[in-house]
Backbone as ProteinMPNN parsed JSONL, in Angstrom:
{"seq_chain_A": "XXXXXXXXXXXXXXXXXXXXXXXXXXXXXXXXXXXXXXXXXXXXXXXXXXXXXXXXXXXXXXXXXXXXXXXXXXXXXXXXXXXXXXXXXXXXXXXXXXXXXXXXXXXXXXXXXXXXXXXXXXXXXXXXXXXXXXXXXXXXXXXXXXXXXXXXXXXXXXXXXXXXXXXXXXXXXXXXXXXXXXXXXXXXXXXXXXXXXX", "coords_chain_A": {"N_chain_A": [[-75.277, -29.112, 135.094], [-72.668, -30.1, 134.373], [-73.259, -33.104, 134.204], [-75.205, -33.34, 132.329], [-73.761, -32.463, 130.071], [-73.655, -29.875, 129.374], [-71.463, -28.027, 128.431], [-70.88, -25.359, 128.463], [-72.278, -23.925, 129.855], [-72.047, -24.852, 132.5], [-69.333, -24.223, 132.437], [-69.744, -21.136, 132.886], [-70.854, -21.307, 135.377], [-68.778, -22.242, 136.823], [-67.336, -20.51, 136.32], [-68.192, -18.125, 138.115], [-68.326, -18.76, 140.65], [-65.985, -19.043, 140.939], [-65.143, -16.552, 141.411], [-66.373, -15.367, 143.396], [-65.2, -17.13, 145.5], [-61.944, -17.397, 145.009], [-59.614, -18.767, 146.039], [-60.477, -21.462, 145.454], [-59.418, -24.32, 145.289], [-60.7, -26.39, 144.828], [-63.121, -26.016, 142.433], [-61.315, -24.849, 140.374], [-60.423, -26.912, 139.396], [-62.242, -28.377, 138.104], [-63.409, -26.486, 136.864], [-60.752, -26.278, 134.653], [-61.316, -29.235, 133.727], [-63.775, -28.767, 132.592], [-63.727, -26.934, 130.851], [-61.768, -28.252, 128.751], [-63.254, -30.968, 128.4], [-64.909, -29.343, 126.651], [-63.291, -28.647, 124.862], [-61.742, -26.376, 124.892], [-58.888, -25.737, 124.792], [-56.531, -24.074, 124.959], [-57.283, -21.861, 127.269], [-58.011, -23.937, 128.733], [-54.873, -24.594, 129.492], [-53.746, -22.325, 130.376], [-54.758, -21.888, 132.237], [-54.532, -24.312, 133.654], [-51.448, -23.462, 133.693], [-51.059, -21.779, 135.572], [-52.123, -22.049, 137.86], [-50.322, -24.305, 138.568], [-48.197, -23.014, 138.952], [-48.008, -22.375, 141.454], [-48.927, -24.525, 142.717], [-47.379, -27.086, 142.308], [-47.327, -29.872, 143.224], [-49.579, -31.132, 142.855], [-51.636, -33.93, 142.261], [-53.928, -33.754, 140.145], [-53.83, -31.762, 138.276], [-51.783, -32.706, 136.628], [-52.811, -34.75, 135.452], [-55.337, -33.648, 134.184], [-53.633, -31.803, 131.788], [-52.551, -34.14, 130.769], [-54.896, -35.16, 129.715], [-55.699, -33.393, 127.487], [-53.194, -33.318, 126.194], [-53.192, -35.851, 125.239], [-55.211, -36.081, 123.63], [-54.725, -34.264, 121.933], [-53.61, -35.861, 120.577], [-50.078, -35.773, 120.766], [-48.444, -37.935, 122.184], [-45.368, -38.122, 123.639], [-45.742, -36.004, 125.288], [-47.866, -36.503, 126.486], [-47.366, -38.647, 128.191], [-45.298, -38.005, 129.803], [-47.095, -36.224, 131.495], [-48.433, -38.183, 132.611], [-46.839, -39.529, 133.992], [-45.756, -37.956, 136.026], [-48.321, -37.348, 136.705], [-48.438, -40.362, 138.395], [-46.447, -40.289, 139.931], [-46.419, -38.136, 141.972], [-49.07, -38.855, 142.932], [-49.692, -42.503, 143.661], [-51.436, -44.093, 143.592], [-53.598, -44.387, 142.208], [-55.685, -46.088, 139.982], [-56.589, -45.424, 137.604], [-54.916, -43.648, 136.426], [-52.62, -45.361, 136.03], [-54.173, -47.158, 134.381], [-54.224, -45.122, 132.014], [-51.972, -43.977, 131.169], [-51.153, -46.896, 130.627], [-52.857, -47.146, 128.115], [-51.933, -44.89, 126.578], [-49.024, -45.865, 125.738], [-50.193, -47.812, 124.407], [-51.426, -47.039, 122.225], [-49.444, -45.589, 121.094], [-48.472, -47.694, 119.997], [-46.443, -49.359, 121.799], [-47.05, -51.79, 123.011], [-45.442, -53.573, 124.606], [-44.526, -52.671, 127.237], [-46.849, -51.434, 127.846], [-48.465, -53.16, 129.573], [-47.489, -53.328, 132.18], [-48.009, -51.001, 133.271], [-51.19, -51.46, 132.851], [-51.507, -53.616, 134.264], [-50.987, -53.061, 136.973], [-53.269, -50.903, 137.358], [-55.558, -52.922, 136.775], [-54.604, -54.487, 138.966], [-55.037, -53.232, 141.572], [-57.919, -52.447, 141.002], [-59.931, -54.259, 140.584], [-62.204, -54.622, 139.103], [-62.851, -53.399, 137.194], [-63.863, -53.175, 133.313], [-62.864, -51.821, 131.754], [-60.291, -51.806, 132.185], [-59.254, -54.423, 131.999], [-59.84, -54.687, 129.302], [-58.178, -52.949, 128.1], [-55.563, -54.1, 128.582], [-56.019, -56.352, 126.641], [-55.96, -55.663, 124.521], [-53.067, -54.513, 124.086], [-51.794, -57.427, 124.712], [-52.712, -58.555, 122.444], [-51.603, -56.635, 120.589], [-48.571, -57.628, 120.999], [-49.159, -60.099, 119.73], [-49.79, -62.453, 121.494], [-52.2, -63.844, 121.181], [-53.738, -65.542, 122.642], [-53.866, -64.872, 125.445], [-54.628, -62.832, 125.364], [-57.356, -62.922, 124.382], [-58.077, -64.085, 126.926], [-58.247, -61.915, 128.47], [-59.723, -60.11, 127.485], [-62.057, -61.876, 127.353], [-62.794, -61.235, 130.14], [-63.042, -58.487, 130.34], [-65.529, -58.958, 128.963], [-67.378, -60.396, 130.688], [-67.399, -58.683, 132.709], [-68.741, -56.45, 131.995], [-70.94, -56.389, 130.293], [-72.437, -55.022, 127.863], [-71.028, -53.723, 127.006], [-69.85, -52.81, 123.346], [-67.642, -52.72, 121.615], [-65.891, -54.244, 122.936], [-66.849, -56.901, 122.957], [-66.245, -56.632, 119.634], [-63.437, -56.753, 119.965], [-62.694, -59.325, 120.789], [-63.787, -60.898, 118.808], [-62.393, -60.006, 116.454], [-59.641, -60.618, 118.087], [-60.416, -63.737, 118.069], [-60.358, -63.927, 115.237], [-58.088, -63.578, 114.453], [-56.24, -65.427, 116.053], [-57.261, -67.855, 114.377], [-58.97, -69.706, 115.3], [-62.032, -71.646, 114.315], [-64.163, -71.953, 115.657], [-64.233, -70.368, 118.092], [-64.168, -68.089, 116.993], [-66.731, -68.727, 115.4], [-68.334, -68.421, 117.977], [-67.807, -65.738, 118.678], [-68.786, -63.986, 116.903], [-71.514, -64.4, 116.501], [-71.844, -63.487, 119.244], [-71.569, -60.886, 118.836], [-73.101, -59.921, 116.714], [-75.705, -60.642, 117.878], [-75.657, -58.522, 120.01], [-75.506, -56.204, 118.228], [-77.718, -56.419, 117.117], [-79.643, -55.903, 118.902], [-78.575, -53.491, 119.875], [-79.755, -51.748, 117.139], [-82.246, -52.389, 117.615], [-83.443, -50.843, 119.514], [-83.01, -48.379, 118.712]], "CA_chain_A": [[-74.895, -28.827, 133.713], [-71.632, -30.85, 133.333], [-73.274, -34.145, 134.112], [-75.758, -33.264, 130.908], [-72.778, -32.107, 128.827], [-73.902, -28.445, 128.879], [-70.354, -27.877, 129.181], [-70.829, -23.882, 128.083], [-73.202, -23.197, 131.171], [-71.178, -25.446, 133.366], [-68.086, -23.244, 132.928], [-69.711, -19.963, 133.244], [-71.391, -21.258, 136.374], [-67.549, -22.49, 137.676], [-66.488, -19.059, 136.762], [-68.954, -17.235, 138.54], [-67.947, -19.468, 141.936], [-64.349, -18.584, 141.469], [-65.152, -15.037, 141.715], [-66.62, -15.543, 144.696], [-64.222, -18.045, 146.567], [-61.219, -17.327, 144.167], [-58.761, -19.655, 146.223], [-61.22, -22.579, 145.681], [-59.06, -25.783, 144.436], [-61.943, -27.921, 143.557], [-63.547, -25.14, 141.577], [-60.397, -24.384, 139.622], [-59.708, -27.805, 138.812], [-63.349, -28.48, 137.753], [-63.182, -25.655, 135.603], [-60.576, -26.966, 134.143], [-61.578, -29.922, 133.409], [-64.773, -28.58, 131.566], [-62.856, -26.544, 129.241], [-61.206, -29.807, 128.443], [-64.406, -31.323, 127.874], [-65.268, -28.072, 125.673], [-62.232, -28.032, 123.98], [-60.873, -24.96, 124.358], [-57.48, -26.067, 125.46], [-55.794, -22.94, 125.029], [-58.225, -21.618, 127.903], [-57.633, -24.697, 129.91], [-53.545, -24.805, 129.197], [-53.302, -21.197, 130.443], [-55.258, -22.116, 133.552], [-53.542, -25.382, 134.808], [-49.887, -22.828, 133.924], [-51.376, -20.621, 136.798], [-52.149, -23.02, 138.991], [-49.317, -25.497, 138.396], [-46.649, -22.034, 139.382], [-48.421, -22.189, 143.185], [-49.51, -25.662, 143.291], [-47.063, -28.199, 141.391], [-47.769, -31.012, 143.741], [-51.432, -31.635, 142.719], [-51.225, -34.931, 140.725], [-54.777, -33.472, 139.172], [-53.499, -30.956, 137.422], [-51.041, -33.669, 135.526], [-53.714, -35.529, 134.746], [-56.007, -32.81, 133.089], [-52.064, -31.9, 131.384], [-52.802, -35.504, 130.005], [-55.928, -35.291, 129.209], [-55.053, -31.772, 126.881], [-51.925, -33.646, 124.932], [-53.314, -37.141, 124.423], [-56.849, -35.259, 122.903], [-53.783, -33.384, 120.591], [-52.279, -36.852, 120.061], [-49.01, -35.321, 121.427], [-48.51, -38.671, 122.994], [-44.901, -38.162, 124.214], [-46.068, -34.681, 126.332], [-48.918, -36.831, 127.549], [-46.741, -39.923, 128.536], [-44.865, -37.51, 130.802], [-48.08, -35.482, 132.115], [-49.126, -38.934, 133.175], [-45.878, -39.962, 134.645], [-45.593, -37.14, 136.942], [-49.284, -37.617, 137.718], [-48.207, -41.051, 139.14], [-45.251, -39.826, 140.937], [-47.676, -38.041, 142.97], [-49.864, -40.395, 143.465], [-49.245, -43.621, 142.423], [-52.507, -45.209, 144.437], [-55.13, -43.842, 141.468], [-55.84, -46.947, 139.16], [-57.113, -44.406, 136.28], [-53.685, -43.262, 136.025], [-52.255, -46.545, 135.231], [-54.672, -46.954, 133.024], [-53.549, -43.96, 130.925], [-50.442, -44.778, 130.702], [-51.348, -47.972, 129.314], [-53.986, -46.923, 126.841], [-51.212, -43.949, 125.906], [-48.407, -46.747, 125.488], [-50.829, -49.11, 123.46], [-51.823, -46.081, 120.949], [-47.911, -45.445, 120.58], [-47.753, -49.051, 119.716], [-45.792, -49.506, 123.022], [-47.493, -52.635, 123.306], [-44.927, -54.655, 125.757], [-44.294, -51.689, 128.079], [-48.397, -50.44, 127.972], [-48.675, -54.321, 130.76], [-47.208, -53.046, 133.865], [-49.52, -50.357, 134.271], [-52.366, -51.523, 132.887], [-51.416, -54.636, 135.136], [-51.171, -52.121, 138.217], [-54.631, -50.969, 137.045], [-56.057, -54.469, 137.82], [-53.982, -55.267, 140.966], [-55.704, -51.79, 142.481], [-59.207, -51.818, 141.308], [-60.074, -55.85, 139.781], [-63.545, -55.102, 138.548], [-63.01, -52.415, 135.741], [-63.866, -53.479, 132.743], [-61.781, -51.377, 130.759], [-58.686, -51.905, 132.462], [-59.269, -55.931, 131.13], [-60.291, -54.455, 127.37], [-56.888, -52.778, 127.542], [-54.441, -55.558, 128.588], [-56.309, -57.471, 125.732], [-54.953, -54.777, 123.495], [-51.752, -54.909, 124.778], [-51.302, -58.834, 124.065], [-52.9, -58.635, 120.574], [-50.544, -56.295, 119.584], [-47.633, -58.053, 121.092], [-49.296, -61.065, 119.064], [-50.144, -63.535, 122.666], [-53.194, -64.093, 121.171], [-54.657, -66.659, 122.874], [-54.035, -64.14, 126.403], [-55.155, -61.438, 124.386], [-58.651, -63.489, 124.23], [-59.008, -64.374, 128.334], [-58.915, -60.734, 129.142], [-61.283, -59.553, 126.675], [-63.394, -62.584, 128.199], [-63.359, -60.827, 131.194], [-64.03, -57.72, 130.326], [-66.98, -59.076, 128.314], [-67.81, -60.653, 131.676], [-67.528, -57.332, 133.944], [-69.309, -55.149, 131.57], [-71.897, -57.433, 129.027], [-73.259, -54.393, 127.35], [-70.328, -52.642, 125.932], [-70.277, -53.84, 122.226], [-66.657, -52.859, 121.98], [-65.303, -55.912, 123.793], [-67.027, -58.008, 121.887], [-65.993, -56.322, 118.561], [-62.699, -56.912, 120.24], [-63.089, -60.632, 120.791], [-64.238, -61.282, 117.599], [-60.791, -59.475, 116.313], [-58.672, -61.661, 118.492], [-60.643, -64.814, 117.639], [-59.947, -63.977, 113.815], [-56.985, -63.521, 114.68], [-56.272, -67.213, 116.486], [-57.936, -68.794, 113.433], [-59.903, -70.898, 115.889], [-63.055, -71.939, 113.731], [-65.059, -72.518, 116.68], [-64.408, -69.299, 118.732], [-64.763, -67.428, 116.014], [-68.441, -68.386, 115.771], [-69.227, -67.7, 118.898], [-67.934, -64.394, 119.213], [-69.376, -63.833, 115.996], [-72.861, -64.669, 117.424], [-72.407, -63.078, 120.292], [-71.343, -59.765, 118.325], [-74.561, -60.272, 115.984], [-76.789, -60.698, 118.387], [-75.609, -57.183, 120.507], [-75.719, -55.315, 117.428], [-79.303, -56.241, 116.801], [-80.412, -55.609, 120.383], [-78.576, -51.812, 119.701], [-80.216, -51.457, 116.253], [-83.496, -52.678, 117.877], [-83.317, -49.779, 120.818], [-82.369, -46.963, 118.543]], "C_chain_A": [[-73.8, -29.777, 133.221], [-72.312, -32.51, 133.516], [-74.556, -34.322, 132.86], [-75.489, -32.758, 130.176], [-73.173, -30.76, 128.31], [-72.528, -27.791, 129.223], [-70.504, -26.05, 129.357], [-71.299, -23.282, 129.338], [-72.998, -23.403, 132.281], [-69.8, -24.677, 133.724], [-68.441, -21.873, 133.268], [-69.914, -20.041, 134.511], [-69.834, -21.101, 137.762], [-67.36, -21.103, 137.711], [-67.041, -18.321, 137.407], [-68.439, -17.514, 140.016], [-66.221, -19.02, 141.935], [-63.964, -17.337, 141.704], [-65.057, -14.635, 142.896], [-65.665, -16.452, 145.702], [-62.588, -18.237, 145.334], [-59.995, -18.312, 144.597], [-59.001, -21.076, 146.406], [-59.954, -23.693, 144.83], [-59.95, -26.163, 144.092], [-62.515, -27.267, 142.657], [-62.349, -25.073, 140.542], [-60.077, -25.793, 138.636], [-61.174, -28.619, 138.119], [-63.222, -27.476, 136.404], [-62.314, -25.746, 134.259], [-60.736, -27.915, 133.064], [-62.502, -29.808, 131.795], [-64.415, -27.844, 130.121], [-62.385, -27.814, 128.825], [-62.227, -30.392, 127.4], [-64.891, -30.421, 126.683], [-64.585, -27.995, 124.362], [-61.625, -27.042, 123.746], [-59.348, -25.096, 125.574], [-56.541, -25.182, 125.713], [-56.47, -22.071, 126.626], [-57.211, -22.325, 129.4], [-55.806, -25.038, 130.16], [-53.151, -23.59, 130.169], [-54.179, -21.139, 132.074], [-54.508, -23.059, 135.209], [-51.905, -24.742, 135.11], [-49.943, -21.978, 135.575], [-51.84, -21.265, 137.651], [-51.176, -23.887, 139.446], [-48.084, -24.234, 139.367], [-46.938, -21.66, 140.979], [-48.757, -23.998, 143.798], [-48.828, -27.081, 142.342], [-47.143, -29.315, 142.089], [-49.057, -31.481, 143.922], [-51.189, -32.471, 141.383], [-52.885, -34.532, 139.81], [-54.225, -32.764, 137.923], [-52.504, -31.869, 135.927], [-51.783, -34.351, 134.849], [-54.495, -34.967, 133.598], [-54.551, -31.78, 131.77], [-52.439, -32.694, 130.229], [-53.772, -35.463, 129.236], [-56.142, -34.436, 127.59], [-54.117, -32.892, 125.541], [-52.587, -34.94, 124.305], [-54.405, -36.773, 123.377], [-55.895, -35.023, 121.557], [-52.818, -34.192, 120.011], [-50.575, -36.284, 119.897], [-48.605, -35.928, 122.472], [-46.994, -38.566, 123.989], [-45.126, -36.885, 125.78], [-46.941, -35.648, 127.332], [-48.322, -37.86, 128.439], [-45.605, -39.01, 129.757], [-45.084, -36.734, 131.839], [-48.153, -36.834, 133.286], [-47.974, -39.643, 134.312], [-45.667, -38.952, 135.869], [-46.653, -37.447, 137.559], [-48.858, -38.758, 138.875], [-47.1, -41.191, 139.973], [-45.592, -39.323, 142.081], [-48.42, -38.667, 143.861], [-50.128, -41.602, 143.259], [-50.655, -44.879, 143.469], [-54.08, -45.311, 143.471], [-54.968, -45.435, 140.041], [-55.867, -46.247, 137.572], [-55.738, -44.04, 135.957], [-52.885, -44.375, 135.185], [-52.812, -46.804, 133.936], [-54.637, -46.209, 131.938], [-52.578, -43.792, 130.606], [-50.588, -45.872, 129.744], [-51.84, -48.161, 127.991], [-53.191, -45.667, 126.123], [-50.068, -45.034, 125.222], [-49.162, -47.535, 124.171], [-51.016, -48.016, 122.364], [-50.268, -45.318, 120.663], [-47.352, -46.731, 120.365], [-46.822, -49.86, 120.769], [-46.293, -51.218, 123.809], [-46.834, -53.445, 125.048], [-44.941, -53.938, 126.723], [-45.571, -51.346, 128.803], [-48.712, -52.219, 129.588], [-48.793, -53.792, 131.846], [-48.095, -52.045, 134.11], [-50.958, -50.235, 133.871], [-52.799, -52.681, 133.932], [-51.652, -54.33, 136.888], [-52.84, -51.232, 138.815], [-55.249, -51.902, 137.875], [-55.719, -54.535, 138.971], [-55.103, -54.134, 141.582], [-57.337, -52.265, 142.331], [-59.206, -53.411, 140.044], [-61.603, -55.819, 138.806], [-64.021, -53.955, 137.691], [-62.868, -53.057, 134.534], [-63.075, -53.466, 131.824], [-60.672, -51.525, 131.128], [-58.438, -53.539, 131.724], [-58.991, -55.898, 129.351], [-58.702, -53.773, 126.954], [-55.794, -53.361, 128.01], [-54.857, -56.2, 127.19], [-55.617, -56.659, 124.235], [-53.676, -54.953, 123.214], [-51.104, -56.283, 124.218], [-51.296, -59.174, 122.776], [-51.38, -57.73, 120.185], [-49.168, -56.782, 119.767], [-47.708, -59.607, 120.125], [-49.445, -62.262, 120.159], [-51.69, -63.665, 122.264], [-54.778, -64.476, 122.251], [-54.698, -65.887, 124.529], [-54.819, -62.916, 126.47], [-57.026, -61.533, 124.733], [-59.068, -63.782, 126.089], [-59.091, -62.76, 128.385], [-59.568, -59.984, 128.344], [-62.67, -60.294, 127.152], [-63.607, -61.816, 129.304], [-63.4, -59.856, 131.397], [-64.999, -57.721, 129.718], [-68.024, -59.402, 129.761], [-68.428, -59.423, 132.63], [-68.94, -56.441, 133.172], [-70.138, -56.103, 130.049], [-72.531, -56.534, 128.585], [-72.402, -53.425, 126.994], [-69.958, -53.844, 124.727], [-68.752, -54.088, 121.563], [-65.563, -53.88, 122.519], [-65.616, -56.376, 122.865], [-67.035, -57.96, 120.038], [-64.493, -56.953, 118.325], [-61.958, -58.249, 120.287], [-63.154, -61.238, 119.574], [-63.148, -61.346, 116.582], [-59.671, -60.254, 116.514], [-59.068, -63.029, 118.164], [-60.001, -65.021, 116.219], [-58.893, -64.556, 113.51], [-55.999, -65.235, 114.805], [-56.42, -68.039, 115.349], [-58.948, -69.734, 113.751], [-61.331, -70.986, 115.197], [-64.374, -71.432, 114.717], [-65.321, -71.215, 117.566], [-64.661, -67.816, 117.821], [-66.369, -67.254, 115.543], [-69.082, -67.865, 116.249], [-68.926, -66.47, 119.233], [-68.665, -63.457, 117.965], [-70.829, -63.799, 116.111], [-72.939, -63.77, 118.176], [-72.256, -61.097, 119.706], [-72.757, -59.432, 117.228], [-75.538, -59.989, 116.996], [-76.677, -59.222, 119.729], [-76.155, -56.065, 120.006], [-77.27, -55.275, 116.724], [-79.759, -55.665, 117.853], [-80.221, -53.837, 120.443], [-79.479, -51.426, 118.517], [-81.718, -51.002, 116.361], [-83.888, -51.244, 119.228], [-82.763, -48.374, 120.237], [-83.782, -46.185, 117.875]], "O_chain_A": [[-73.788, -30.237, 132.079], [-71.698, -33.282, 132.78], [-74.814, -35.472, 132.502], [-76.303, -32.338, 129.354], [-73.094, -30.454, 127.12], [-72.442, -27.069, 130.216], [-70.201, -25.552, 130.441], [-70.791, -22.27, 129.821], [-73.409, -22.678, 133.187], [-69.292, -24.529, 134.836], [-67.6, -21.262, 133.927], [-69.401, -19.143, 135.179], [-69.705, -20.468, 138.81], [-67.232, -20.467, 138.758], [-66.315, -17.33, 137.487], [-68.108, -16.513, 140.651], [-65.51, -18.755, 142.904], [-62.855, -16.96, 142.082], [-64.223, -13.921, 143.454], [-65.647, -16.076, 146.874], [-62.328, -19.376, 144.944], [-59.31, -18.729, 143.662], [-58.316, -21.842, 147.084], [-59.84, -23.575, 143.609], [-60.125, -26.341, 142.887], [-62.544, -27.972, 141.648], [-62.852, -25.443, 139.481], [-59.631, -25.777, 137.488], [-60.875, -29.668, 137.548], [-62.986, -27.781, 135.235], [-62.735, -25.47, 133.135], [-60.47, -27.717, 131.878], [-62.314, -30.257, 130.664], [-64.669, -28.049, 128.934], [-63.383, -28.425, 128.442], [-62.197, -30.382, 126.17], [-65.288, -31.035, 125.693], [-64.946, -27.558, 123.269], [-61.044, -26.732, 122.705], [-59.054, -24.663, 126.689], [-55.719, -25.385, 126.607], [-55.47, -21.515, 127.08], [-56.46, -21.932, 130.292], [-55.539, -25.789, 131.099], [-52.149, -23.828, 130.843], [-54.016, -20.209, 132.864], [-54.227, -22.924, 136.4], [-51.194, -25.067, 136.061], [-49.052, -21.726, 136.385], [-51.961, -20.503, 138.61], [-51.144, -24.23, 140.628], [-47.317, -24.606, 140.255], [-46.27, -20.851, 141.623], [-48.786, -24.452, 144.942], [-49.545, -27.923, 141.803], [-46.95, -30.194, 141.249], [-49.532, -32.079, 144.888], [-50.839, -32.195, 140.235], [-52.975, -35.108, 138.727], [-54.224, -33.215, 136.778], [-52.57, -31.678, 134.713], [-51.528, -34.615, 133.674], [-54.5, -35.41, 132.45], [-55.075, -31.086, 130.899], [-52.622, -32.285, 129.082], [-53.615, -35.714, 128.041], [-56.744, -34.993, 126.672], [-54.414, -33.087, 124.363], [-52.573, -35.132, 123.089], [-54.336, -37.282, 122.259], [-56.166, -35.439, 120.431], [-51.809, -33.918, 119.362], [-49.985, -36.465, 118.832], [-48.347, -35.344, 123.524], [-47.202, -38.886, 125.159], [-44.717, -37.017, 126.934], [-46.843, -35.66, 128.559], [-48.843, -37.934, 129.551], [-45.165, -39.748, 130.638], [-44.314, -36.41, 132.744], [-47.993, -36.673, 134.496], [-48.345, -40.204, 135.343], [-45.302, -39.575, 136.866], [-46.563, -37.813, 138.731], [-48.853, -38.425, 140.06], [-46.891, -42.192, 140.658], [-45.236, -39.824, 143.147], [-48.408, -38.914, 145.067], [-51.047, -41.759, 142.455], [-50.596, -46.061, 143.805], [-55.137, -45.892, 143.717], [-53.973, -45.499, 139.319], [-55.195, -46.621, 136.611], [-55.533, -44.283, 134.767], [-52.589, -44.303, 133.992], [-52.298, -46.743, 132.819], [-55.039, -46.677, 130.872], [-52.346, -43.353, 129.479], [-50.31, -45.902, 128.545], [-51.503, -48.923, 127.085], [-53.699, -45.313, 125.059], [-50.2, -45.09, 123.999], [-48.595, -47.752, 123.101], [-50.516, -48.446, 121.325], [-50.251, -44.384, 119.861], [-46.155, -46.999, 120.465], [-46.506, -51.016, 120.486], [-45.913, -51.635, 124.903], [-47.416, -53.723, 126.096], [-45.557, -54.562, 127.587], [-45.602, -51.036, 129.994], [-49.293, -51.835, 130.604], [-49.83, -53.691, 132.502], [-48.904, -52.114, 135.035], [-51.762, -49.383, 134.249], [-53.934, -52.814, 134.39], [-52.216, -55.016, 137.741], [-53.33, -51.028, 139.926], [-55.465, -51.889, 139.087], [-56.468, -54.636, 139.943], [-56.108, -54.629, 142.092], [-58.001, -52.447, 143.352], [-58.605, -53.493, 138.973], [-61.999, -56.701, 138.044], [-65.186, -53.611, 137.493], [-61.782, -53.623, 134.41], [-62.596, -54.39, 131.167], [-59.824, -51.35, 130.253], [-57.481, -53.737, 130.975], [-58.366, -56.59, 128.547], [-58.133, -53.961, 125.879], [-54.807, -52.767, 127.576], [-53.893, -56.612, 126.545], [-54.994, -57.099, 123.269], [-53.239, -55.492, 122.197], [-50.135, -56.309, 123.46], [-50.46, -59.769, 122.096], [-50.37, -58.166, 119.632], [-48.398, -56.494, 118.851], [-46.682, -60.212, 119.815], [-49.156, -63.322, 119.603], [-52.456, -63.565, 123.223], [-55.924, -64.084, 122.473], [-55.705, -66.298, 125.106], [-55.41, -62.282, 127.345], [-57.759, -60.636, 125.15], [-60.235, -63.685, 126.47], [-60.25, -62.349, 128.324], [-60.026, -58.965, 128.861], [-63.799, -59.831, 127.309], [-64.806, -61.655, 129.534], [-63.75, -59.599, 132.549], [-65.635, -56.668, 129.68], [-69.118, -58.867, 129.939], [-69.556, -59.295, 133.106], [-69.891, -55.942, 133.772], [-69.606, -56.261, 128.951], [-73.709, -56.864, 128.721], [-72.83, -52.318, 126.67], [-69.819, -55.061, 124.847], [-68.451, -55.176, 121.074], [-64.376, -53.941, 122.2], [-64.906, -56.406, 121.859], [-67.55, -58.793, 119.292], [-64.115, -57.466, 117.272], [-60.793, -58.344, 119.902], [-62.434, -62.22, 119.39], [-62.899, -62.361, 115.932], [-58.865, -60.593, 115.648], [-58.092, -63.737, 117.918], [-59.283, -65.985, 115.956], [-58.613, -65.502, 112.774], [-55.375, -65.878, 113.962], [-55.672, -69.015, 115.299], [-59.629, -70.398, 112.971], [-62.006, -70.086, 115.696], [-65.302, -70.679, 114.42], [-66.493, -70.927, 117.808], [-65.257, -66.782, 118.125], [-67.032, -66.231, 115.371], [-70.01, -67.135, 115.898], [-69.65, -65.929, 120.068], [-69.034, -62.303, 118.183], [-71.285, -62.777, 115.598], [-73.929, -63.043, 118.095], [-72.891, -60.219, 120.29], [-73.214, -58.292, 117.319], [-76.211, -58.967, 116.855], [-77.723, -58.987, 120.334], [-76.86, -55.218, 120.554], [-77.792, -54.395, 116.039], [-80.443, -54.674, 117.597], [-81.078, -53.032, 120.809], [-80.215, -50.522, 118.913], [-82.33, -50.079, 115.823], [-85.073, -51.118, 119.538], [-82.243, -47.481, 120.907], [-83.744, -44.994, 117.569]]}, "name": "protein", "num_of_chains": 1, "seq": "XXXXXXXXXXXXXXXXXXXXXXXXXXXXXXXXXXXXXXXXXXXXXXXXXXXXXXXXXXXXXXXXXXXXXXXXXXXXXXXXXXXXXXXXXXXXXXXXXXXXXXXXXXXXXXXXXXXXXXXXXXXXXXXXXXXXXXXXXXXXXXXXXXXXXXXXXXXXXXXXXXXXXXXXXXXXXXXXXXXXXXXXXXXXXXXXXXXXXX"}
């Protein structure tokens, strides 16, 4: 059910399993989650409180925390969900990455680097960890840095259209005549290939 977004039938099913094995962690934090996914945050807020007052050293729980405030654009709550998460555990790439992509949507531009940079060092062949450094530089105005790591998450991942919306953005940006074309092209010729497949 939750990997075909039936989230409704997915949580009754969790709750039915926590009946039965009621001191399940992975169940609880699944459940969780799916409220999350659901949206009923009040639900899932009042879940992770009762878990968090037996179990505050589970960097999950900070994360789905995160997940809850940044949804409610309540970016400083989430910027300290996510900070605890990585206090925890500071070996999860995804974390970094939420930090950074929380930083960059608080304009945080110079700051949102180091752990989207920590991102990369950990796990080199995520696309999105590339697409948000390139964020990061644009808005600090490094343009022309801004533009390699959007190249290479166009590279990693050649079928999100995103990037190369992104690209196109930072080329503008540059003024470069020439790169401007081609990401122009190459943004053209995606958006037909989706148009053509819908």
């Amino acid at each position: 059910y939750k990997e075909i977004k039936l989230y409704k039938q997915a949580i009754y099913m969790f709750n039915k399993a926590l009946r039965i094995y009621p001191d399940s962690v992975f169940y609880r934090l699944e459940l969780i989650d799916l409220l999350i996914d659901d949206k009923k945050y009040d639900e899932a807020f009042y879940l992770i409180h009762e878990f968090n007052s037996k179990n505050d050293k589970c960097a999950s729980i900070y994360n789905s925390m995160t997940r809850i405030y940044y949804r409610l654009k309540q970016y400083d709550n989430a910027l300290n969900s996510i900070n605890r998460c990585i206090e925890l555990d500071s070996n999860n790439p995804e974390s970094f990455y939420f930090k950074g992509l929380i930083l960059n949507d608080k304009q945080e531009f110079e700051q949102a680097k180091t752990p989207i940079y920590n991102a990369i060092k950990t796990s080199p062949d995520n696309a999105k960890y590339y697409a948000q450094m390139a964020r990061s530089y644009q808005g600090t105005k490094q343009f022309d840095d801004a533009l390699l790591y959007v190249k290479e998450a166009i590279e990693l991942n050649q079928n999100e259209i995103n990037y190369k919306k992104l690209a196109f953005d930072i080329a503008t940006s540059i003024g470069d005549e020439t790169k401007i074309a081609v990401y122009k092209k190459i943004l053209e010729r995606s958006e037909k290939i989706l148009k053509g497949t819908r």
